[in-house]
PDB file as gemmi writes it, atoms N, CA and C in Angstrom:
CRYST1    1.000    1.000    1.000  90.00  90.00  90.00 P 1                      
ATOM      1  N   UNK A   1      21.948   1.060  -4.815  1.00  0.00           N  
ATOM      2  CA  UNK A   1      21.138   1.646  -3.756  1.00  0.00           C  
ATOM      3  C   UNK A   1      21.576   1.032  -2.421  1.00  0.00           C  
ATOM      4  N   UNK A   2      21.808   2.152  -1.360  1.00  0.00           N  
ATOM      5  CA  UNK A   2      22.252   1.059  -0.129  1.00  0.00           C  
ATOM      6  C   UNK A   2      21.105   1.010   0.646  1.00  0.00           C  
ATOM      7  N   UNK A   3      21.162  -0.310   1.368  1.00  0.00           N  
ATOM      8  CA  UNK A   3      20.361  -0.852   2.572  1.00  0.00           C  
ATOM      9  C   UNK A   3      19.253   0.760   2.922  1.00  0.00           C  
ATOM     10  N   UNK A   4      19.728   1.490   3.662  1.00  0.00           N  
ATOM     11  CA  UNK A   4      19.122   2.662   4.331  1.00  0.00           C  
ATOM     12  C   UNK A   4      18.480   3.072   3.517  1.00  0.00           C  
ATOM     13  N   UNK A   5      18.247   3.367   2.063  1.00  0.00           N  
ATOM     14  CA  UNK A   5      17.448   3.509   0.776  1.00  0.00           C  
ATOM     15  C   UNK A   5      16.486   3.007   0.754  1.00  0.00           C  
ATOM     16  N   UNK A   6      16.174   1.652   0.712  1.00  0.00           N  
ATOM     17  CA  UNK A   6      15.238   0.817   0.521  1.00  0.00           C  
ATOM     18  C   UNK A   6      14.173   1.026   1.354  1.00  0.00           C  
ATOM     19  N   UNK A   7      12.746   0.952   1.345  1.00  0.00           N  
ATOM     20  CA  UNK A   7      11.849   1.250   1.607  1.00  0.00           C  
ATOM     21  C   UNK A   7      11.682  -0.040   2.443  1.00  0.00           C  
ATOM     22  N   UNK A   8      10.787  -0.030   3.990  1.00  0.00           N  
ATOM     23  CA  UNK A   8      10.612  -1.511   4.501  1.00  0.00           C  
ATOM     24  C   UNK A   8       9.461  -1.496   4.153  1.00  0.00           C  
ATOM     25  N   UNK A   9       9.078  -2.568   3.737  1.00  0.00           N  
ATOM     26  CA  UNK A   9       8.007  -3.296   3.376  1.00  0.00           C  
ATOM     27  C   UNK A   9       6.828  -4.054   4.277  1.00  0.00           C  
ATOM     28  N   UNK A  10       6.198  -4.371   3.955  1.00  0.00           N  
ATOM     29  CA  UNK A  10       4.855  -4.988   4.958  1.00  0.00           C  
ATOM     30  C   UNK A  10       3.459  -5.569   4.179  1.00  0.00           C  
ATOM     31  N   UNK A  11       3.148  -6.766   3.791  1.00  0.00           N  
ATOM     32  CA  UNK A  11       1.905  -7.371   3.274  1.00  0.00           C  
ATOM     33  C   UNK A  11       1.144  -7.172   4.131  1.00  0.00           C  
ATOM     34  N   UNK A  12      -0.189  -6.592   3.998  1.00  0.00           N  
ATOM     35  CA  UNK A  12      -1.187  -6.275   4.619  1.00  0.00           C  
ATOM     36  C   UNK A  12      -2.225  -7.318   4.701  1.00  0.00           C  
ATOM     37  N   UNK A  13      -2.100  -7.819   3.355  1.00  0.00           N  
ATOM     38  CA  UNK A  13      -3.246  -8.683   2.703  1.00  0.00           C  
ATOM     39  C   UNK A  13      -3.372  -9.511   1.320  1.00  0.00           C  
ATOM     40  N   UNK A  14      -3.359 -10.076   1.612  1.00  0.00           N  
ATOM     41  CA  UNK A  14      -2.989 -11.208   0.066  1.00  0.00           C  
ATOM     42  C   UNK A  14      -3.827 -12.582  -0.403  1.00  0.00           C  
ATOM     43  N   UNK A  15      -4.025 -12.548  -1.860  1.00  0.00           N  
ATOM     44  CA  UNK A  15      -5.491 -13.898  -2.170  1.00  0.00           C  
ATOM     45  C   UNK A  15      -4.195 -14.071  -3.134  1.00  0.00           C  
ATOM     46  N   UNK A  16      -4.899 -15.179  -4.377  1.00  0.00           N  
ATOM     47  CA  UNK A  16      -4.533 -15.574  -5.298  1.00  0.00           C  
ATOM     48  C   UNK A  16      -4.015 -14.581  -6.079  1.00  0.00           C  
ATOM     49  N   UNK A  17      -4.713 -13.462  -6.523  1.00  0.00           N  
ATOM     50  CA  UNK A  17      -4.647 -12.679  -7.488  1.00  0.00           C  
ATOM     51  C   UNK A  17      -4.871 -11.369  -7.375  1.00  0.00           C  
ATOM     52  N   UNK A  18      -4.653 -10.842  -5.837  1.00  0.00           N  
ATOM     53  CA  UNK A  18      -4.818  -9.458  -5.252  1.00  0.00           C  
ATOM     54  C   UNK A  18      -3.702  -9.281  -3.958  1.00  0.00           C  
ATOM     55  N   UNK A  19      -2.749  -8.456  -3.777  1.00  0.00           N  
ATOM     56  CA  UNK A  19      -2.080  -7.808  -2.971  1.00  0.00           C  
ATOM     57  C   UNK A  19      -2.633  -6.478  -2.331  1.00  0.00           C  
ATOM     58  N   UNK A  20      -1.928  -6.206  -1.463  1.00  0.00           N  
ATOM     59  CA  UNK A  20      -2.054  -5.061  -0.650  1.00  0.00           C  
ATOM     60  C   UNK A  20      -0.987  -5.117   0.406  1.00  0.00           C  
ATOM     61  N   UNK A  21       0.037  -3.433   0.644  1.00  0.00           N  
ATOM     62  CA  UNK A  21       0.877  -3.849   1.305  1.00  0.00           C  
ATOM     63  C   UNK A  21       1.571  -2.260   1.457  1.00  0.00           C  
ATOM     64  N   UNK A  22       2.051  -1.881   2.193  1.00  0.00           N  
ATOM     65  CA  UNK A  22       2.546  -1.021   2.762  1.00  0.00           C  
ATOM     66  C   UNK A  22       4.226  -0.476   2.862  1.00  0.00           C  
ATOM     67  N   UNK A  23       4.620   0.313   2.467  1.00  0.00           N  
ATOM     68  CA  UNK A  23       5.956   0.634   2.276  1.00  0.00           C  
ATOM     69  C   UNK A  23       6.555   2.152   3.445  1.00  0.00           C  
ATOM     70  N   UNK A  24       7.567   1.574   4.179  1.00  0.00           N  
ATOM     71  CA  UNK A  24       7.804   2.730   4.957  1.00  0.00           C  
ATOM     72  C   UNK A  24       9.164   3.529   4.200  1.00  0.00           C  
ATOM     73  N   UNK A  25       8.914   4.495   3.744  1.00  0.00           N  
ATOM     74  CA  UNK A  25       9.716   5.079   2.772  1.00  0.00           C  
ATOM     75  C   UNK A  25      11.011   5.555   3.716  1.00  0.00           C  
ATOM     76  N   UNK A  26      12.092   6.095   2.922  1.00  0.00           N  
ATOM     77  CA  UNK A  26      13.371   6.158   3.749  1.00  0.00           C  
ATOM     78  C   UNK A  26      13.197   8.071   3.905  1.00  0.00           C  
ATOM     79  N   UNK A  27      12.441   8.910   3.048  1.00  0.00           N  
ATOM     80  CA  UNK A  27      11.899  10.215   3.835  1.00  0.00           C  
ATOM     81  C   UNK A  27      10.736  10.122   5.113  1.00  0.00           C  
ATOM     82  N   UNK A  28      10.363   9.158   5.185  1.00  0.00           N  
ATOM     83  CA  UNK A  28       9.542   8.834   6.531  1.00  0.00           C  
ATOM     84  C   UNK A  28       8.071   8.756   6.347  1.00  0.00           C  
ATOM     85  N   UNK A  29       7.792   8.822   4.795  1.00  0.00           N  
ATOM     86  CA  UNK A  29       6.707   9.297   4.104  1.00  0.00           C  
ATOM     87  C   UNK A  29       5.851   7.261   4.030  1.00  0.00           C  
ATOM     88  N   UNK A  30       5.336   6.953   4.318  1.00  0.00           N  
ATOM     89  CA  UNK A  30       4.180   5.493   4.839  1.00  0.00           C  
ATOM     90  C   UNK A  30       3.564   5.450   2.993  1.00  0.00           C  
ATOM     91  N   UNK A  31       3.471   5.003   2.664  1.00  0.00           N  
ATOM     92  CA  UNK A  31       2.644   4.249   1.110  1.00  0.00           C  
ATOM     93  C   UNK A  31       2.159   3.542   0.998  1.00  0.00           C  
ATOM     94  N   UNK A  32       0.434   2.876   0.413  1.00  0.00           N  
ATOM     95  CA  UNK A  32       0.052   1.648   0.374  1.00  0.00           C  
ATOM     96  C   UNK A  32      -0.016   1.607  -0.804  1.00  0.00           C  
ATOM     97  N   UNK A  33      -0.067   0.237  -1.481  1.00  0.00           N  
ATOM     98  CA  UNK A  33       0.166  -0.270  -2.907  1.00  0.00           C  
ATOM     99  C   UNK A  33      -1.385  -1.366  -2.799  1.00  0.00           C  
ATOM    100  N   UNK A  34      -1.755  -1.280  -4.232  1.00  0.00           N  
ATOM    101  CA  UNK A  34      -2.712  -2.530  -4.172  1.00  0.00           C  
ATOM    102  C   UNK A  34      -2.775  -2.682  -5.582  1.00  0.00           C  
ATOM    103  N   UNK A  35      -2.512  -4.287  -5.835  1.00  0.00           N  
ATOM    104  CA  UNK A  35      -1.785  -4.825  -6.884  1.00  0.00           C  
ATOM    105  C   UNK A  35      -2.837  -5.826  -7.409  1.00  0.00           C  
ATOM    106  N   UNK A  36      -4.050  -5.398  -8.065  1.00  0.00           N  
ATOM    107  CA  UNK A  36      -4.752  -6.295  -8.735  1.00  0.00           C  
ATOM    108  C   UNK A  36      -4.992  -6.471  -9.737  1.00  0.00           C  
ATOM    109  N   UNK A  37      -4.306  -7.845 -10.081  1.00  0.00           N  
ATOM    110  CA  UNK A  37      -4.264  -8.390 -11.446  1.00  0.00           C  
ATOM    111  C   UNK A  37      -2.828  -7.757 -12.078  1.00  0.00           C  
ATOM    112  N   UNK A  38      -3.306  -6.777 -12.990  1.00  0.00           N  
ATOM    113  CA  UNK A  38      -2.376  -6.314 -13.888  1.00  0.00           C  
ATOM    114  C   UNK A  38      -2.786  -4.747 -13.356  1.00  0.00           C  
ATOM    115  N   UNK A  39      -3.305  -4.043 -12.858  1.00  0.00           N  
ATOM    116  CA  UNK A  39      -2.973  -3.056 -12.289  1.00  0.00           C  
ATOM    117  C   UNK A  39      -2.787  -2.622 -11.055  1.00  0.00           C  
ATOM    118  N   UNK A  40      -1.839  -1.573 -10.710  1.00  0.00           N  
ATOM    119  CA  UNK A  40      -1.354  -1.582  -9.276  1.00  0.00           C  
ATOM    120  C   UNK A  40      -1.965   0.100  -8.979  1.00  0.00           C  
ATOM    121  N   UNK A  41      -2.067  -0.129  -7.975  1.00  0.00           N  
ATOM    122  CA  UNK A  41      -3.139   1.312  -6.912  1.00  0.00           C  
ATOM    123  C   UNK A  41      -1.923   2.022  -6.294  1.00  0.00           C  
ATOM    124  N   UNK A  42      -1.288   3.193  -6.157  1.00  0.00           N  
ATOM    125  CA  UNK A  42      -0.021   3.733  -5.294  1.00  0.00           C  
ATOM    126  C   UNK A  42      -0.885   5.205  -4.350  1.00  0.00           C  
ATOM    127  N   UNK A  43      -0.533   4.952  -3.257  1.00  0.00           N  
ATOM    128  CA  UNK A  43      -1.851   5.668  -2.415  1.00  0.00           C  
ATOM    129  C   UNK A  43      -0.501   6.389  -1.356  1.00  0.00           C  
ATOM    130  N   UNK A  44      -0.785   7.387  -0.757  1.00  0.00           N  
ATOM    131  CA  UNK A  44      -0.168   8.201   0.527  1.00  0.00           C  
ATOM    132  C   UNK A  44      -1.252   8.330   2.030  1.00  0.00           C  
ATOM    133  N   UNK A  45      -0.749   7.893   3.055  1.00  0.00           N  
ATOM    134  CA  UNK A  45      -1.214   8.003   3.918  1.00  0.00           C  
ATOM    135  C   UNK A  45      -2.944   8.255   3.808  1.00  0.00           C  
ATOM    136  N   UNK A  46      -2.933   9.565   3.866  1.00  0.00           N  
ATOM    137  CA  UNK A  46      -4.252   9.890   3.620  1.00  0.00           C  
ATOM    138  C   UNK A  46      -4.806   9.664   2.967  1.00  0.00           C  
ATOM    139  N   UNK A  47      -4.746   9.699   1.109  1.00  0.00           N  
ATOM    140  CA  UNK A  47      -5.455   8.804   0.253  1.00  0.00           C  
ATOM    141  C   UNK A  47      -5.829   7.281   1.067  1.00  0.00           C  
ATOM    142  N   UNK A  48      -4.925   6.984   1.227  1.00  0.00           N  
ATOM    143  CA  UNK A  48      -5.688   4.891   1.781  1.00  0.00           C  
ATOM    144  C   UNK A  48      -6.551   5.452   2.971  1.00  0.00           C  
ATOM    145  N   UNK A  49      -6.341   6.014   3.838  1.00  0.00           N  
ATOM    146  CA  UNK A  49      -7.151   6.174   5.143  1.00  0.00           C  
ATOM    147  C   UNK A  49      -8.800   6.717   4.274  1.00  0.00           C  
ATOM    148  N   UNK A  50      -8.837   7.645   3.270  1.00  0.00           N  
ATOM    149  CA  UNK A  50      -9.929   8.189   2.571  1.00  0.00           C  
ATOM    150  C   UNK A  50     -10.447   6.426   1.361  1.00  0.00           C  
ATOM    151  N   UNK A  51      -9.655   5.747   1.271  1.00  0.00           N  
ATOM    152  CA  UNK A  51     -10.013   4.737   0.256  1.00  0.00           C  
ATOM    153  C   UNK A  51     -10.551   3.975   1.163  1.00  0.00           C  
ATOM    154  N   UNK A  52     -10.044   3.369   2.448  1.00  0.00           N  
ATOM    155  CA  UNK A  52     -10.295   2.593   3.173  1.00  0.00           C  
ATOM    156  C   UNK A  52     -11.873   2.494   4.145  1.00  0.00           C  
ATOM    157  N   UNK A  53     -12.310   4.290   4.215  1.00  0.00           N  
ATOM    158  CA  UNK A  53     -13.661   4.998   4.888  1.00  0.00           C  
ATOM    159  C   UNK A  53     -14.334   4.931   2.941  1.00  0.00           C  
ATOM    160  N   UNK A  54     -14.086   4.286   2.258  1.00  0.00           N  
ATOM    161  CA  UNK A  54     -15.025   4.434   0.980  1.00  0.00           C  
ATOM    162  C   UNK A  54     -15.691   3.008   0.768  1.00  0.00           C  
ATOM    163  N   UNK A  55     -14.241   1.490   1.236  1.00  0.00           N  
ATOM    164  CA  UNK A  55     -14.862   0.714   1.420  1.00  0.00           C  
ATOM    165  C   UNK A  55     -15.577   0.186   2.184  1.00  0.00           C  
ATOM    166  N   UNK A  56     -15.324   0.651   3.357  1.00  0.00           N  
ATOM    167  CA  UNK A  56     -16.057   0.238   4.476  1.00  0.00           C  
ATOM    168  C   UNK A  56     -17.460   0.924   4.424  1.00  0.00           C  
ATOM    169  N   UNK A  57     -17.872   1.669   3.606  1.00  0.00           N  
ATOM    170  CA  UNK A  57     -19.203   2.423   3.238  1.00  0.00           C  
ATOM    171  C   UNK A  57     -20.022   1.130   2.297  1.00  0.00           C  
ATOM    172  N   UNK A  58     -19.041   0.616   1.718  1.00  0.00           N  
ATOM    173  CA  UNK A  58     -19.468  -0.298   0.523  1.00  0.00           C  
ATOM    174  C   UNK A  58     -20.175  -1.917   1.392  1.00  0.00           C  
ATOM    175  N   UNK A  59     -19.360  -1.985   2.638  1.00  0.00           N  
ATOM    176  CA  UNK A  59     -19.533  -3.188   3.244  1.00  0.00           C  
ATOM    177  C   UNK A  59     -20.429  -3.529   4.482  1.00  0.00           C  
TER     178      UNK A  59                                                      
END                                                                             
């Protein structure tokens, strides 16, 4: 895979045992990931912006 392939990356947020983090894809397409424990969350733009107005309801 060359360089220009690779997706850039970005940690949003990170504990012991929970990630969250952001991928700028090489179609131009933005992704958030959230990696807790042993399962990982794969979200598109709008999904996280709709996940993100679900927690902030919670808080």
């Amino acid at each position: 895979m060359t360089k220009q392939m690779e997706p850039k990356t970005e940690t949003l947020a990170e504990t012991d045992n929970y990630l969250a983090w952001k991928a700028e894809e090489p179609d131009g397409e933005t992704t958030y990931h959230l990696e807790l424990n042993n399962v990982t969350l794969h979200f598109f733009k709008e999904e996280w912006e709709e996940f993100i107005e679900l927690m902030r309801m919670l808080l």
